[in-house]
N, C-alpha and C positions, 0 to 999 in steps of 0.2 A: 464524546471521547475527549474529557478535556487533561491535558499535560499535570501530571501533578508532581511535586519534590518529594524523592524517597525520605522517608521517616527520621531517616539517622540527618537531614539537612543538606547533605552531601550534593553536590554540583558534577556531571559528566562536562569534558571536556574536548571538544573536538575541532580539529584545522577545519576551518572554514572552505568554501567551495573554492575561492578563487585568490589565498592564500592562506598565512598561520596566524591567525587571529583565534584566538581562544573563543568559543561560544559557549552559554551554561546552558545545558540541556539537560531538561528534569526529567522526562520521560521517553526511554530507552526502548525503539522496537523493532523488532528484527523483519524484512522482508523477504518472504520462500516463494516459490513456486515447485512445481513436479520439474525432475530432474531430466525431461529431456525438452522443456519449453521455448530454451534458447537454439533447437537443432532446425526450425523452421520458425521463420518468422512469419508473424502473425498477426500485430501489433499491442498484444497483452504485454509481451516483453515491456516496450518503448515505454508502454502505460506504467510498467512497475519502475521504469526508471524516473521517469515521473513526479509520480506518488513520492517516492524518496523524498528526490528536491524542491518538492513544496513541502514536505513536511521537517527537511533538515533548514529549510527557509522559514516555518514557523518556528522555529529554536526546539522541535522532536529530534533529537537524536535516530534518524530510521538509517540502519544499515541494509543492504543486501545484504545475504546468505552468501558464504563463498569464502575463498581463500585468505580473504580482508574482515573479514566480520569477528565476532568475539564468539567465547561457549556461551551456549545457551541461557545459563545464568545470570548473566550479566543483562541481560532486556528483562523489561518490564511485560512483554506481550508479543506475540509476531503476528504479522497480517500477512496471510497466505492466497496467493493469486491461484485461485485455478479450484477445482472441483476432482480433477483427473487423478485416477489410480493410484500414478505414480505418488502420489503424494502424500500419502496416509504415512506415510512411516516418519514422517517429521509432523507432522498435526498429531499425531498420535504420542512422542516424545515431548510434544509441546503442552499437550493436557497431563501425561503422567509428571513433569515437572513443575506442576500449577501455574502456569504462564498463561493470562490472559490470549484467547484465539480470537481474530478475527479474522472471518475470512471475504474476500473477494472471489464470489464465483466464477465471475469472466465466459462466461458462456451463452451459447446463442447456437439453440437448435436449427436444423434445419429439417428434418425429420426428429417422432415421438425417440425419443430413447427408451432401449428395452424393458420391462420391466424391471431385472434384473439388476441393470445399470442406475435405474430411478430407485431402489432399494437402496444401493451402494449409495447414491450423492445423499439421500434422506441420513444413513445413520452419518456420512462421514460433515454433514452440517448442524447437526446434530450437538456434534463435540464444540462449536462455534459458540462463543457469548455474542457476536453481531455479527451478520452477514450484512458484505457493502455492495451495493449497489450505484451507479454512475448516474444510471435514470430510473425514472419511473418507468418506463417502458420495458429498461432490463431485468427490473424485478416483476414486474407484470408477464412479462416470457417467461422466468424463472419458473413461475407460481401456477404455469400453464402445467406444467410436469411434477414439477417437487411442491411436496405439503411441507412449510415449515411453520414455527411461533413466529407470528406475525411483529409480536415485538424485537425480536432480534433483528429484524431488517429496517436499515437505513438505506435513504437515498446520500451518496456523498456526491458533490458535484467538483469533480478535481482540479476545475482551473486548469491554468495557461501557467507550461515552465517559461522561464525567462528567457531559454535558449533559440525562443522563437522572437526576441527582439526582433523588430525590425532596425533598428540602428546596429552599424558597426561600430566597434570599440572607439572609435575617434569622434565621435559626434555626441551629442547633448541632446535630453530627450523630452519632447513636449507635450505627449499624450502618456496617462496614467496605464501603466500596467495592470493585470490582475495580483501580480505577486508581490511588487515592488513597489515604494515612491518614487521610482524614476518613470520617468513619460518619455517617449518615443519621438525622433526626428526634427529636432532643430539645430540647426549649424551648431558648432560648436563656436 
């Protein structure tokens, strides 16, 4: 999934995390989940806040979904956390408007799900050009239940946001991050 510049040359422009610095972001994608993910936490949520800022830290333009985000036209593809019911009705507007899907299934049985239910996650991955996966193991559990094209499934390994520095803003950092050139923990 590598970032690529829309056709016309055009550059996206977006305030950066930690002020207004312009950044060029060539490839625009939107982040959804099912509409009631954030009523219990769970830790899928934190994961898709995440995914974001590594990926608005690889110069992707990734938005959440929500009251800040743009219409649908405007991304290049949405990566859709979650597999659950609710959410067919935006993966479903997201293939009728030719938008590259990816989805993140984010799940982890703990009893078989119904048949019925394995019916429903089959067609609704179906609609997917990649299904992401964090491990091997999670796609190995996935693949216990659901038959998918083995080539749509990637393993992505998401890394460490920066928010877990261990230095506080006053200090200078001397061990390498995974997301950043700054390194961790020496006087300033």
């Amino acid at each position: 999934m590598m970032p690529h510049r829309p056709a016309d040359g055009s550059s996206a422009h977006q305030t950066g995390r930690f002020g207004t610095e312009p950044r060029n972001m060539h490839f625009k994608i939107l982040l959804t989940t099912h509409s009631t993910a954030f009523m219990t936490s769970g830790g899928g949520e934190s994961e898709l806040v995440q995914v974001a800022e590594l990926l608005n830290d690889s110069d992707v333009q990734a938005d959440i979904y929500g009251i800040r985000s743009r219409p649908l036209r405007f991304y290049d593809a949405v990566m859709h956390f979650s597999v659950h019911a609710d959410g067919e009705a935006i993966v479903r507007e997201t293939v009728n408007q030719g938008k590259k899907l990816f989805v993140w299934p984010n799940v982890w049985w703990l009893n078989a799900p119904d048949p019925a239910e394995i019916s429903r996650i089959e067609a609704f991955v179906q609609r997917a050009e990649r299904l992401l996966f964090k491990s091997a193991t999670e796609l190995a559990h996935f693949n216990t239940y659901i038959t998918v094209d083995p080539g749509k499934c990637v393993v992505v390994g998401s890394g460490i946001s920066d928010r877990f520095s261990c230095c506080p803003p006053t200090r200078t950092c001397s061990r390498r991050s995974a997301t950043s050139q700054t390194t961790c923990c020496a006087s300033a």
